[in-house]
C-alpha positions as CSV (number, residue, x, y, z in Angstrom):
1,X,1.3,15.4,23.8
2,X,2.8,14.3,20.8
3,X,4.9,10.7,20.6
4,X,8.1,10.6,19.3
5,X,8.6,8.9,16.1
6,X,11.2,6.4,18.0
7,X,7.8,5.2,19.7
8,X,6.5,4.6,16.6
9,X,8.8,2.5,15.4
10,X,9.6,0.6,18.3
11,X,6.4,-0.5,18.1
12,X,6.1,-1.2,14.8
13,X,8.4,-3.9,14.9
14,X,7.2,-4.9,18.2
15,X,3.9,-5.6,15.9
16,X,6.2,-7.1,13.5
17,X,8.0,-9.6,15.8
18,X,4.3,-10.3,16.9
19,X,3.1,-11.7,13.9
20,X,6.3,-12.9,12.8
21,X,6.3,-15.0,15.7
22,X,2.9,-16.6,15.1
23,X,3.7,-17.0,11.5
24,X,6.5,-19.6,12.9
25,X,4.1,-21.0,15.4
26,X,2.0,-22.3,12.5
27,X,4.3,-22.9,10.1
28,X,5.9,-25.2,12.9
29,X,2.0,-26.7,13.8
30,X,1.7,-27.5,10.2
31,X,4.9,-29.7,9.9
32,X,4.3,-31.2,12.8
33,X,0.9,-32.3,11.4
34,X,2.4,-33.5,8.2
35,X,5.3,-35.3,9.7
36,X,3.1,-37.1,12.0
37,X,0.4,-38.1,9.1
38,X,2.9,-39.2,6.3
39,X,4.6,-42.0,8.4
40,X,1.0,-43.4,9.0
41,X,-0.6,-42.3,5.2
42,X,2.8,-44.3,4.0
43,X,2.6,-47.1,6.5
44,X,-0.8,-48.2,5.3
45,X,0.7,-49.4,1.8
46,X,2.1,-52.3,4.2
47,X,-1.4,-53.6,5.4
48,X,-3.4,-53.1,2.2
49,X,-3.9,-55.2,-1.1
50,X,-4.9,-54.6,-4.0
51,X,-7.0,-55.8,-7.5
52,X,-6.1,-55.9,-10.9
53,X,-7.0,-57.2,-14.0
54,X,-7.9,-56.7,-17.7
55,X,-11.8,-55.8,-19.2
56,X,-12.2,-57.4,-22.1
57,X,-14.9,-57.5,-24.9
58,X,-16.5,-61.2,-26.5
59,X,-14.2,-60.9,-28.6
60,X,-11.1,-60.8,-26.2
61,X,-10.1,-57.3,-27.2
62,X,-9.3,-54.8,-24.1
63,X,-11.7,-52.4,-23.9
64,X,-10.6,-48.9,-22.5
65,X,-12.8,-46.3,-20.7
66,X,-14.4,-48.7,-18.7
67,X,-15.9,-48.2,-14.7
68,X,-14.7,-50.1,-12.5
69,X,-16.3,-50.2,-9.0
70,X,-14.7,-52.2,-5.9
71,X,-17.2,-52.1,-3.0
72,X,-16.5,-53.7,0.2
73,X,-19.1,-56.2,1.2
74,X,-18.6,-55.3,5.1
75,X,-18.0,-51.9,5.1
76,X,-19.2,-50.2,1.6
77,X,-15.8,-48.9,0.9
78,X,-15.7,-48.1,-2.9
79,X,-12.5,-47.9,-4.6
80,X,-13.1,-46.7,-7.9
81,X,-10.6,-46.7,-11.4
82,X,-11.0,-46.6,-14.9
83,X,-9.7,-49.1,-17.4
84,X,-6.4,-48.1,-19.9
85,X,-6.8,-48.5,-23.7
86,X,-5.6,-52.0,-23.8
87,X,-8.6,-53.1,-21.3
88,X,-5.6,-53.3,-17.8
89,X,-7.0,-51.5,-14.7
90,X,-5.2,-51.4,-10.7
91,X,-7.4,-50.7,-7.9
92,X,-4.4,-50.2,-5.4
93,X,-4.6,-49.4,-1.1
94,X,-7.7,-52.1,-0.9
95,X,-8.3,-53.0,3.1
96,X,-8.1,-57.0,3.2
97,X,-11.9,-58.1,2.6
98,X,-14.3,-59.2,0.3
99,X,-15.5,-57.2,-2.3
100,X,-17.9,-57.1,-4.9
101,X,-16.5,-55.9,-8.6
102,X,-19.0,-53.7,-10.8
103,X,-17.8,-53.0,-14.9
104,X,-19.9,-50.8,-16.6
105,X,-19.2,-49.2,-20.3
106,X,-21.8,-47.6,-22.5
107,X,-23.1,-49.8,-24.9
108,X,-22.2,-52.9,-23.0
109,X,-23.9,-54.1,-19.9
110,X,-23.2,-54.3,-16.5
111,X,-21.4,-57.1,-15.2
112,X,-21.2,-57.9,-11.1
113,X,-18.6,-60.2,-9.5
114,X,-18.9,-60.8,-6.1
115,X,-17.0,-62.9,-3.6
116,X,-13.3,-61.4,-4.6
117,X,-11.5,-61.9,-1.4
118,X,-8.3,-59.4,-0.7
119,X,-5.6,-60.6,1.5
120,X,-2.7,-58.2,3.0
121,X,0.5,-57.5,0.6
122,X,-1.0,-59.6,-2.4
123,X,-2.4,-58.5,-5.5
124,X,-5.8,-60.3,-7.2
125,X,-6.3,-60.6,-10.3
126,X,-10.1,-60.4,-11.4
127,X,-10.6,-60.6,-15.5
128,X,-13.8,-59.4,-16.6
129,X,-15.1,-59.9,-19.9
130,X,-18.4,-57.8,-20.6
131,X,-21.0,-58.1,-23.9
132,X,-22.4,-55.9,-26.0
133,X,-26.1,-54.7,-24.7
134,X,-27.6,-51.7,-22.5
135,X,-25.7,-50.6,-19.7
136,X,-29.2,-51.0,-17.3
137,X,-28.5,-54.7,-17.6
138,X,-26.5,-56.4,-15.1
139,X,-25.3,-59.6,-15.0
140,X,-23.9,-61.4,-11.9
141,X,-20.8,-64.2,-11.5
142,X,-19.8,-65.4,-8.5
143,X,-16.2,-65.7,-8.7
144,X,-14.2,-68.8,-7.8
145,X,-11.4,-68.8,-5.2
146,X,-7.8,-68.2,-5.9
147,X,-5.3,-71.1,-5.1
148,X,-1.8,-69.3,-6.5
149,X,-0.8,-65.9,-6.4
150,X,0.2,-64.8,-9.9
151,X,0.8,-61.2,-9.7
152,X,4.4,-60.9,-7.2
153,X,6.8,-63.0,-6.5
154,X,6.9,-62.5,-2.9
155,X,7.2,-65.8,-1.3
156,X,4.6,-66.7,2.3
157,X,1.4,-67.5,3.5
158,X,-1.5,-65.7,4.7
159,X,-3.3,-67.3,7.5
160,X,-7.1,-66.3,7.7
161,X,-8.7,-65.6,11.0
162,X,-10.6,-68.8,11.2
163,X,-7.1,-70.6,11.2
164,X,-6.3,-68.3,14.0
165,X,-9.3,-68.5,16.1
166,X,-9.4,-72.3,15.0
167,X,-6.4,-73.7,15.8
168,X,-5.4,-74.9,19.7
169,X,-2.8,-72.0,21.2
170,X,-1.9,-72.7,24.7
171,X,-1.5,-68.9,25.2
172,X,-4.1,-67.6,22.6
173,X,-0.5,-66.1,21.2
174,X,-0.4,-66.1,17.0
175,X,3.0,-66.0,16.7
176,X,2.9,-70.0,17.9
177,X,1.2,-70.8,14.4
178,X,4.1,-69.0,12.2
179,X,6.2,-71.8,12.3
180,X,3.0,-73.5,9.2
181,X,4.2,-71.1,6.9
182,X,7.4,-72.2,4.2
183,X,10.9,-71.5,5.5
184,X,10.0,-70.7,8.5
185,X,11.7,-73.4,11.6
186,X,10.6,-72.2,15.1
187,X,11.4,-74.1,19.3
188,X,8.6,-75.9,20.0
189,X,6.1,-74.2,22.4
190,X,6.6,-74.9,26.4
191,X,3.2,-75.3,27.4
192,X,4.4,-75.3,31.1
193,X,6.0,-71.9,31.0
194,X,4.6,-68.6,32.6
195,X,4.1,-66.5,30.2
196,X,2.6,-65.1,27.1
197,X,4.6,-67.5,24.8
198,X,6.0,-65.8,22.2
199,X,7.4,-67.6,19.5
200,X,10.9,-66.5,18.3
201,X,11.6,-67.9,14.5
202,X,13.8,-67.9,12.1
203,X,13.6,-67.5,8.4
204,X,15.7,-69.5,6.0
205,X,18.3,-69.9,8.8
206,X,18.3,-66.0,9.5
207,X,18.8,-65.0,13.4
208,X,15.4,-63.9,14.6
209,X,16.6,-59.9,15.0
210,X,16.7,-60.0,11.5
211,X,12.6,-60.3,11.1
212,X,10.6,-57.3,10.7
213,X,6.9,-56.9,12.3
214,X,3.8,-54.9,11.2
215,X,0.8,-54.0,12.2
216,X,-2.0,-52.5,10.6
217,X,1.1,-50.7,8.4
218,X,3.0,-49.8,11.5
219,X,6.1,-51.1,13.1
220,X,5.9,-53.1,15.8
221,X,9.5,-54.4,16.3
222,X,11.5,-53.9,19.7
223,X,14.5,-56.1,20.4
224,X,15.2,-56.9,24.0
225,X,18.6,-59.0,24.7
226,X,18.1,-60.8,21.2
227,X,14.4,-61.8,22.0
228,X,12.0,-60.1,19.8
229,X,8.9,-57.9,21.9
230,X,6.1,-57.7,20.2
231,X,2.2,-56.7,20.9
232,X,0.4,-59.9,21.1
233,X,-3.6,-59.0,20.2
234,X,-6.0,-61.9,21.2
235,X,-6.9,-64.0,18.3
236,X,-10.2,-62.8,17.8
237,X,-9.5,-59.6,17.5
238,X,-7.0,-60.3,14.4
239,X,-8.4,-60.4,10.8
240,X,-5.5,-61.6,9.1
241,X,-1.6,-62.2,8.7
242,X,1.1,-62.8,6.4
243,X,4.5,-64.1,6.9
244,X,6.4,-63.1,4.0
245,X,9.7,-65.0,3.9
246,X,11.5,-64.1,0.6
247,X,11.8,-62.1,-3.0
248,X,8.8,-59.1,-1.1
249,X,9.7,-55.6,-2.5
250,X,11.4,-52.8,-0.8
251,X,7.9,-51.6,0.0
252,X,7.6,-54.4,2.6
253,X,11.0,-55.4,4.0
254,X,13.5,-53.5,6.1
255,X,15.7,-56.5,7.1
256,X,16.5,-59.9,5.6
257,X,14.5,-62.1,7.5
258,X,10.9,-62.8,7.3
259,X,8.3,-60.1,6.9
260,X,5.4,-60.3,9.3
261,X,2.2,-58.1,8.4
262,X,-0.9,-58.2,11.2
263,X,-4.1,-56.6,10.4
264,X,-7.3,-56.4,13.1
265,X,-10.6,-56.8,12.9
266,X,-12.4,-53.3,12.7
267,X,-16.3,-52.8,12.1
268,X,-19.0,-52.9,9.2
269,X,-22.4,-52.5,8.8
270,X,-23.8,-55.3,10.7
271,X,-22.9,-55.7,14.7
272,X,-20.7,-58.8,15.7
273,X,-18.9,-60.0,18.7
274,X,-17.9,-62.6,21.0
275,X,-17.3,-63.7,24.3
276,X,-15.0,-66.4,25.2
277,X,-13.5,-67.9,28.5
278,X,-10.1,-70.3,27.8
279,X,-8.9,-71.9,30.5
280,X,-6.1,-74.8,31.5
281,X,-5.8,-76.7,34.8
282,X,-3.1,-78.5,35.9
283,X,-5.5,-81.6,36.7
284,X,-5.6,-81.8,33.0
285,X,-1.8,-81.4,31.8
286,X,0.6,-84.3,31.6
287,X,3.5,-84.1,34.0
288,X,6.9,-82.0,32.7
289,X,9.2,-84.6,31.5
290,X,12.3,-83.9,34.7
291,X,9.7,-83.4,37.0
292,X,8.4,-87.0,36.1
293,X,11.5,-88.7,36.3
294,X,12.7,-87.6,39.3
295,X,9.4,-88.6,41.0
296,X,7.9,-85.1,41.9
297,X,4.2,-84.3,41.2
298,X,3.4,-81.9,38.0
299,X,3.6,-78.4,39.2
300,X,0.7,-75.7,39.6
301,X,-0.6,-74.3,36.1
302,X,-4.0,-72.7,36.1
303,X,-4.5,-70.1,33.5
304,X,-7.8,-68.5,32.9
305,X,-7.8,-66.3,29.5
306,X,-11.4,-64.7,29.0
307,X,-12.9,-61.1,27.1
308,X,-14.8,-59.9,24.3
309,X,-14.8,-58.3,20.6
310,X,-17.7,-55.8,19.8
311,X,-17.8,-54.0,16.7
312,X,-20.4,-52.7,14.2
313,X,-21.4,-49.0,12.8
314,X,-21.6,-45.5,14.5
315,X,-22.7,-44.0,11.0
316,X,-23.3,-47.0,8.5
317,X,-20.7,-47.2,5.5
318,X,-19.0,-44.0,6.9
319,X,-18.0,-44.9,10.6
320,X,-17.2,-47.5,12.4
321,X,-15.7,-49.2,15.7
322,X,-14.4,-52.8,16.8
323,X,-12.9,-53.0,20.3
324,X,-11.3,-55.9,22.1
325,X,-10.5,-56.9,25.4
326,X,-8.8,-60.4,27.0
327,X,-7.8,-60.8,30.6
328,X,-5.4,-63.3,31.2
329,X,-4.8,-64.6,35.1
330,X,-1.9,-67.5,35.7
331,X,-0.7,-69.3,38.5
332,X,2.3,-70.6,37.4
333,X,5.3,-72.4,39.6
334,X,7.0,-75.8,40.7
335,X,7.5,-76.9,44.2
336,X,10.0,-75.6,46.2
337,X,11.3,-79.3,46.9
338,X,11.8,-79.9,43.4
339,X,14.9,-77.2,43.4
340,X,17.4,-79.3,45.3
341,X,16.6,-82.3,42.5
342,X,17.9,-79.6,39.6
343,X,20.7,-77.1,41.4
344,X,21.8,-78.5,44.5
345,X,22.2,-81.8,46.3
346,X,20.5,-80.0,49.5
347,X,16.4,-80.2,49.4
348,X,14.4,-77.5,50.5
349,X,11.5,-78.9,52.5
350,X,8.0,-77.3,51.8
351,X,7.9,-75.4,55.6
352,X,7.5,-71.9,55.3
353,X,10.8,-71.2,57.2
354,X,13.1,-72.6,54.6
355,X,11.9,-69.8,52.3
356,X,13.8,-67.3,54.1
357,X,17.1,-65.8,53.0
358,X,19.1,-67.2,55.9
359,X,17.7,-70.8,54.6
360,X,18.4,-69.9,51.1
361,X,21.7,-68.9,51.6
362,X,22.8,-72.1,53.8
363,X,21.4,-74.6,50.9
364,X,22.8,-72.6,47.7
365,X,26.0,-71.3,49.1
366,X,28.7,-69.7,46.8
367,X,26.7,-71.0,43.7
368,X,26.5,-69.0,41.0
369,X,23.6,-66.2,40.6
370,X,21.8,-65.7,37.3
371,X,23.0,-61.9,37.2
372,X,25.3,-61.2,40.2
373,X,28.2,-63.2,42.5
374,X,27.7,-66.3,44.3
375,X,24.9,-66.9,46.4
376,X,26.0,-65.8,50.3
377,X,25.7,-68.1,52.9
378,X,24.2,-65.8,55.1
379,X,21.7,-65.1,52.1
380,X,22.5,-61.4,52.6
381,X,22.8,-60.7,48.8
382,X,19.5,-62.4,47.9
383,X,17.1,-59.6,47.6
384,X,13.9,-59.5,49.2
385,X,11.6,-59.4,46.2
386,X,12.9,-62.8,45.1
387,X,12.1,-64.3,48.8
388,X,8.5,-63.0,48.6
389,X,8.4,-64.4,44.7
């Protein structure tokens, strides 16, 4: 039986719509990938350095056509450029590190610096002048260490992660050393308070929704009622950070206050960890100043902060991993008596039956609540979460 040529047809563009329809599907999976990988391809000009400088003969002419080979000391990550005719090179997108600088031109030899440290958003400069001999020949200068950063005009201050691991944070929290960088005024800590800590700072007398934060290239801000939320890694698993405060590039900034740039630790060659155990008692803390003038005893404050960092190769100079992991348990609080000394003339004793609602309403009746009306006398409005708390 033959089929009609409207059958044919029909499915024809049945076919048709077929393969139209997976053309779309993968046309639509293909932007997707790109959109998704070109925010984080971008992103990483914001957590990278970079080298420059000029190669120059003994004469302290440029010299042009010259190798230049940046190879990370941890990782053996090679970035490699080639000078311009006037001797200038740019190695750009350099992970912070230390690096070791190789120059080689035929009919000159081989010169080797080593110890050139890059730091997040800044640009070193590393001159080398090479001399006339074979290119099998290699000479080797250690190079000396950087005090001023000559290439931008961003002003801030990169603090290294022995500063971070080194210096005393009652929450292990970074953002309570921010305030060491220029321009920057910040509340002092309250060691007392329960909590991560979090600083909030202001730049040049900016408000503090005005700072922007990045980490490893990627946005981090979220602003909560004014107060800025931020991931807070442990401080050994961060590598470095810079608090750029004025005159950074468009590349850097998206607001007028300070620019805050994080980078982690990741892995290398060799293995490396830690494991550490912080903790406070309150046996060891000075008494909060209006508990000790009214005569009450320092409140309860353990804290116990303890982990690990662990990172090294899967596949050496090709893959690598670095994990982290800090546990923090706090027992934080003040006495109940202490309450009527700050909101009420009415104590509270200690017994467990004035930590009812009905108790709670009779000794802060018709006072004002943080978010809501006035306390009820019968406590009726006083919800049953903050009684247990």
């Amino acid at each position: 039986m033959r089929r009609p040529i409207s059958s044919y047809v029909r499915d024809s563009l049945r076919f048709l719509a077929l393969r139209q329809t997976r053309v779309v599907y993968i046309l639509c999976f293909l932007l997707w990938v790109v959109a998704a990988l070109t925010p984080a391809l971008l992103a990483q000009t914001a957590s990278t350095g970079a080298v420059a400088g000029t190669i120059t003969d003994q004469s302290g002419a440029g010299v042009g056509g010259a190798i230049v080979r940046l190879t990370n000391s941890s990782t053996g990550e090679v970035h490699e450029v080639a000078s311009s005719q006037n001797g200038t090179y740019l190695a750009p997108l350099v992970a912070p590190g230390v690096y070791q600088i190789e120059v080689s031109k035929s009919g000159f030899k081989t010169i080797v610096r080593t110890g050139i440290r890059v730091v997040v958003t800044e640009t070193r400069t590393a001159d080398v002048a090479i001399q006339v001999g074979e290119v099998s020949e290699r000479v080797v200068i250690s190079a000396d260490a950087e005090i001023l950063q000559t290439e931008g005009a961003a002003l801030g201050y990169v603090t290294d992660e022995k500063s971070v691991e080194g210096l005393p944070l009652v929450t292990r929290n970074y953002t309570q050393i921010m305030a060491l960088s220029p321009g920057i005024s910040a509340d002092v800590n309250d060691a007392s308070a329960l909590g991560s800590g979090t600083a909030n700072f202001s730049a040049h007398g900016g408000v503090i929704a005005d700072n922007n934060f990045q980490m490893n290239g990627l946005g981090v801000n979220d602003l909560f009622f004014g107060i800025v939320q931020i991931p807070i890694p442990n401080p050994d698993a961060i590598q470095e950070f810079k608090v750029q405060t004025g005159q950074y590039d468009a590349s850097f900034g998206r607001n007028a206050g300070a620019n805050v740039d994080v980078v982690t630790k990741g892995g290398s060659n060799q293995f490396h960890g830690t494991v550490f155990e912080f903790f406070r008692n309150d046996d060891l803390n000075a008494n909060n100043f209006f508990l000790n003038r009214a005569g009450k005893p320092r409140g309860v404050l353990k804290q116990n902060q303890f982990g690990f960092t662990l990172g090294g190769p899967l596949i050496k100079e090709k893959l690598f991993f670095f994990g982290s992991y800090q546990g923090t348990r706090q027992r934080n609080g003040l006495d109940a008596s202490c309450l009527g000394d700050f909101f009420t003339p009415t104590e509270i004793d200690d017994s467990s039956s004035s930590r009812t609602a009905t108790a709670l309403g009779a000794a802060f009746a018709n006072q004002p609540g943080a978010l809501g009306p006035p306390v009820a006398s019968d406590g009726s409005n006083i919800s049953t979460q903050a009684v247990r708390y």
